[in-house]
C-alpha atoms as one frame of an Amber mdcrd trajectory, in Angstrom:
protein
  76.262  78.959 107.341  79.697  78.329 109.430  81.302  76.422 106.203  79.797
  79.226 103.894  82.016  81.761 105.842  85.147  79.468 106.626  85.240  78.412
 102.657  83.718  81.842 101.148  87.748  82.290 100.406  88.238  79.607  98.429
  85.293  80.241  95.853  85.698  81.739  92.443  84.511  85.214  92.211  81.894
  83.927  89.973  80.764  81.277  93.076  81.162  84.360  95.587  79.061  86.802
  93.966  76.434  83.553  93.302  76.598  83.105  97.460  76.907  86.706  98.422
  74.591  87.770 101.428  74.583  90.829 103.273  77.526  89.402 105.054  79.255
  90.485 101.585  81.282  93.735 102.322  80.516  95.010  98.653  76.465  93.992
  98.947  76.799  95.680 102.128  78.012  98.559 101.117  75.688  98.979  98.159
  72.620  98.044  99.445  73.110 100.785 102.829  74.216 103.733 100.321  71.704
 103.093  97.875  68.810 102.870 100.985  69.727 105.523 103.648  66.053 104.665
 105.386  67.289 101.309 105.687  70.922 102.213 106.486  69.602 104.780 109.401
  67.197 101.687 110.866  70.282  99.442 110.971  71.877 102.223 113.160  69.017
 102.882 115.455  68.878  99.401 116.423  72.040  98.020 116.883  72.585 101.288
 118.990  69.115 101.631 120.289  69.034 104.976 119.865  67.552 107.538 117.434
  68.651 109.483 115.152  67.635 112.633 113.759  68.621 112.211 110.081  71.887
 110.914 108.302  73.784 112.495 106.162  75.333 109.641 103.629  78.739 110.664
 102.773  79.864 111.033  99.023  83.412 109.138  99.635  84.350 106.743 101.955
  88.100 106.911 101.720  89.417 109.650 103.910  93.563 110.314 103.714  95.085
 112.812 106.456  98.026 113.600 104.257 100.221 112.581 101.637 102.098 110.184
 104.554  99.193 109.058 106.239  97.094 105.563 106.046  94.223 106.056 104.380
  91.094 104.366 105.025  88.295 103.212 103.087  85.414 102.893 104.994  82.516
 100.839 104.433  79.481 103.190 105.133  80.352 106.464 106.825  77.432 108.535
 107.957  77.350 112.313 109.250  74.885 113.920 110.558  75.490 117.624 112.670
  76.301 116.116 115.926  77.088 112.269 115.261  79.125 110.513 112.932  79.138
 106.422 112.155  81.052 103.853 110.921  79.340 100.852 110.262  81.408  98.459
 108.834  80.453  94.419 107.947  83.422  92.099 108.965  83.107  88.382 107.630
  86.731  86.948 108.615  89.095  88.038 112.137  91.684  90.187 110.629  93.395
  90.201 114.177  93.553  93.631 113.914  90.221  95.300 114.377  90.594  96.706
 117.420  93.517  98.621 116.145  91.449  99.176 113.114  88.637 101.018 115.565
  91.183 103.080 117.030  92.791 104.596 113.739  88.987 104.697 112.036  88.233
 106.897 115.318  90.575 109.371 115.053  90.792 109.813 111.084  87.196 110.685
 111.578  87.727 113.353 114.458  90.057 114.667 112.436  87.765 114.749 109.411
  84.798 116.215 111.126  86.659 119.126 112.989  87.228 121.414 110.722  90.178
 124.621 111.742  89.044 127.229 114.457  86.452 124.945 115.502  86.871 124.115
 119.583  87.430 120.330 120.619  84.151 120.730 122.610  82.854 120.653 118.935
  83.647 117.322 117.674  80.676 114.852 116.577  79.581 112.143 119.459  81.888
 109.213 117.131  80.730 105.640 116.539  82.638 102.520 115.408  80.658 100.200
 114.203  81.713  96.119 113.723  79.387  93.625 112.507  81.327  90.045 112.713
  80.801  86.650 112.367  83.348  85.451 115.230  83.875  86.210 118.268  86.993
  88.103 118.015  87.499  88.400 121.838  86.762  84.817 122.437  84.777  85.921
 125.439  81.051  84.573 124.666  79.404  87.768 124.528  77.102  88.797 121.353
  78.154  92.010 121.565  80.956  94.048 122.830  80.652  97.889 123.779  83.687
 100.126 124.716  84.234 103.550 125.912  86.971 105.572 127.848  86.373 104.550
 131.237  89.019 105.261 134.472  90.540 102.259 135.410  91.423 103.504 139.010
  87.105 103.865 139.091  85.450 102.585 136.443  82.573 104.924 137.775  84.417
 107.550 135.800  84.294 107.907 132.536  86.189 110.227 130.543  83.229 111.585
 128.147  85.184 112.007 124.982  81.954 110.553 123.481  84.532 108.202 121.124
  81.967 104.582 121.068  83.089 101.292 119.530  80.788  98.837 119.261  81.343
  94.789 118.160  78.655  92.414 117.432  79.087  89.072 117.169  76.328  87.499
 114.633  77.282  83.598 115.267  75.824  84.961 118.943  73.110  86.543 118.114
  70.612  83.441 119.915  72.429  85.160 123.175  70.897  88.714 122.450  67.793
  89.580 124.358  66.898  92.496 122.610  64.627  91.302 119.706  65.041  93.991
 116.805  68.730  93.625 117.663  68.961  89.397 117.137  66.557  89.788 114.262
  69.229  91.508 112.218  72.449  89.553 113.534  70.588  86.408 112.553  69.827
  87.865 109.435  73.882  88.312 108.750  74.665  84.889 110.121  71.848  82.777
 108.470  70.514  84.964 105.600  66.780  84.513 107.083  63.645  86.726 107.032
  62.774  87.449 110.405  61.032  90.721 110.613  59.715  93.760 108.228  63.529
  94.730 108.194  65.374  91.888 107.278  62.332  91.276 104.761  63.522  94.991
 102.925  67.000  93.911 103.074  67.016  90.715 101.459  64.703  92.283  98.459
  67.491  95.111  98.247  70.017  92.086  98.351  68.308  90.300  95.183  67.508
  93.302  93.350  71.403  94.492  94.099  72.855  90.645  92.350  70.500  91.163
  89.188  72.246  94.352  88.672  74.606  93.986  85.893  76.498  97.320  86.597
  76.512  96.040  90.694  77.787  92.864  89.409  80.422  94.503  87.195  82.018
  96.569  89.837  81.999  93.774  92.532  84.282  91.699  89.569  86.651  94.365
  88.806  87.226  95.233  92.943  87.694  91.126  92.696  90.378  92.159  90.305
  91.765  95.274  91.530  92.322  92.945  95.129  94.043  90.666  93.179  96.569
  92.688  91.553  97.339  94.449  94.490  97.770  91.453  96.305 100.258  90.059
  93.744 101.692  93.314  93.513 102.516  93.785  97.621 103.646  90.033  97.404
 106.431  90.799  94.895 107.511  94.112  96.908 107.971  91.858  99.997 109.797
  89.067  97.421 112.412  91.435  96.222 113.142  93.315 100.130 113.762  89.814
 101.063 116.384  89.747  98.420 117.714  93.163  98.860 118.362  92.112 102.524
 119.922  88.825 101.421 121.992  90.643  99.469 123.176  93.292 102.166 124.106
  90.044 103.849 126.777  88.778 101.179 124.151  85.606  99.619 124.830  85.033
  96.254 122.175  85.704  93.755 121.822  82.296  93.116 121.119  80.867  96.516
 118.723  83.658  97.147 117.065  83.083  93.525 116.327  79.469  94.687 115.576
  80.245  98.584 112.586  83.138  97.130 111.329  81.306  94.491 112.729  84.523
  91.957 114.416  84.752  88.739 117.743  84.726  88.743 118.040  87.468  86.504
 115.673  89.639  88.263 117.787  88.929  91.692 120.967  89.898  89.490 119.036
  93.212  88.563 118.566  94.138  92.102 122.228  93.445  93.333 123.551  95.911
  90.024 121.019  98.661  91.722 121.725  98.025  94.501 125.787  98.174  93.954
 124.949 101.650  92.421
């Protein structure tokens, strides 16, 4: 399953969706919002606590303001005095720590709602399913909090939890219900009742045409976007040439643009 990961990038979107697992963020996704029961099990035992109920919330992507970074959010659950974040990360961004941090407070600031004390904010969990080890430290699974670091004995108590698992570890993870499902993510295998329900939900979820459909036009949407960020950053890099006295041509060949188009930007920008 290693070269199924490292490759999955390099496969058609046709191939992908043929492959997918729960590994797949858009499987993932489906399959927990369409099966709270199973979505709620998933969080009991990777935690190994329980849970009272979960609320499943209607939209995942949560925006602060106008200026803000919004985030879309894989499967955020609510429930009165907890909120979760369970999110299913294939490649190493190099950024999910940071990532943790920001989903943390977006949701404190989503959950506390005006005149309500600070006292009053959900217990908050950030949840990261990978393949690698992003810290490179051997351990199947990583678990933070706000400690002291003049006395570790203290810890703050904000109740703000993030929480790492590394499936290509999972054979290091004593706690059986807990391996069962990380080796489900890494290998795709049955193991118990759980991973049994999940990998019906996961067939079921690929025969759906509609499921299909909108895992092909996010394909798309990805794609555009992509293209469209890459030209953004193309034609900065040829406003700033420009600022620096290049000649349209020289930066037309150095960026790989039309000359024309680089002869557009230097009119606006002489304007």
């Amino acid at each position: 399953m290693a070269d199924y990961f490292s490759d999955y990038s390099k496969l058609t979107p046709e191939e992908q969706w043929e492959k997918a697992t729960i590994a797949n963020n858009y499987i993932f996704y489906y399959v927990m919002h369409e099966n709270p029961d199973i979505c709620k099990e998933v969080i009991e035992r990777l935690l190994q606590i329980e849970i009272d109920h979960i609320e499943m919330a209607q939209e995942e992507v949560i925006k602060v303001d106008m200026n803000a970074k919004s985030i879309r959010m894989d499967v955020y659950i609510k429930n009165a005095t907890q909120a979760f974040d369970l999110e299913i990360q294939a490649l190493d961004t190099h950024e999910l720590p940071e990532r943790a941090r920001y989903y943390q407070g977006i949701i404190d600031v989503d959950t506390l709602k005006s005149g309500e004390l600070y006292s009053e904010l959900k217990d908050s969990y950030i949840i990261f399913i990978c393949i690698t080890d992003i810290f490179g430290k051997g351990l199947p699974i990583y678990r933070f909090e706000n400690l002291c670091t003049d006395d570790s004995s203290i810890s703050l108590n904000d109740r703000a939890y993030k929480y790492f698992f590394i499936s290509s570890k999972y054979g290091k993870i004593r706690n059986e219900k807990q391996r069962n499902f990380l080796q489900l993510v890494m290998n795709n295998e049955k193991t118990d009742e759980l991973s049994s329900k999940i990998l019906e939900k996961v067939k079921s979820a690929k025969q759906n045409i509609l499921v299909r459909k909108g895992y092909m036009d996010l394909i798309r949407e990805k794609a555009y976007a992509a293209k469209a960020a890459e030209k953004r950053k193309a034609d900065e890099d040829a406003i700033a040439f420009l600022k620096e006295g290049l000649s349209p041509d020289l930066i037309a060949k150095c960026i790989n643009l039309p000359l024309e188009h680089v002869k557009e930007l230097a009119e606006q920008l002489e304007k």
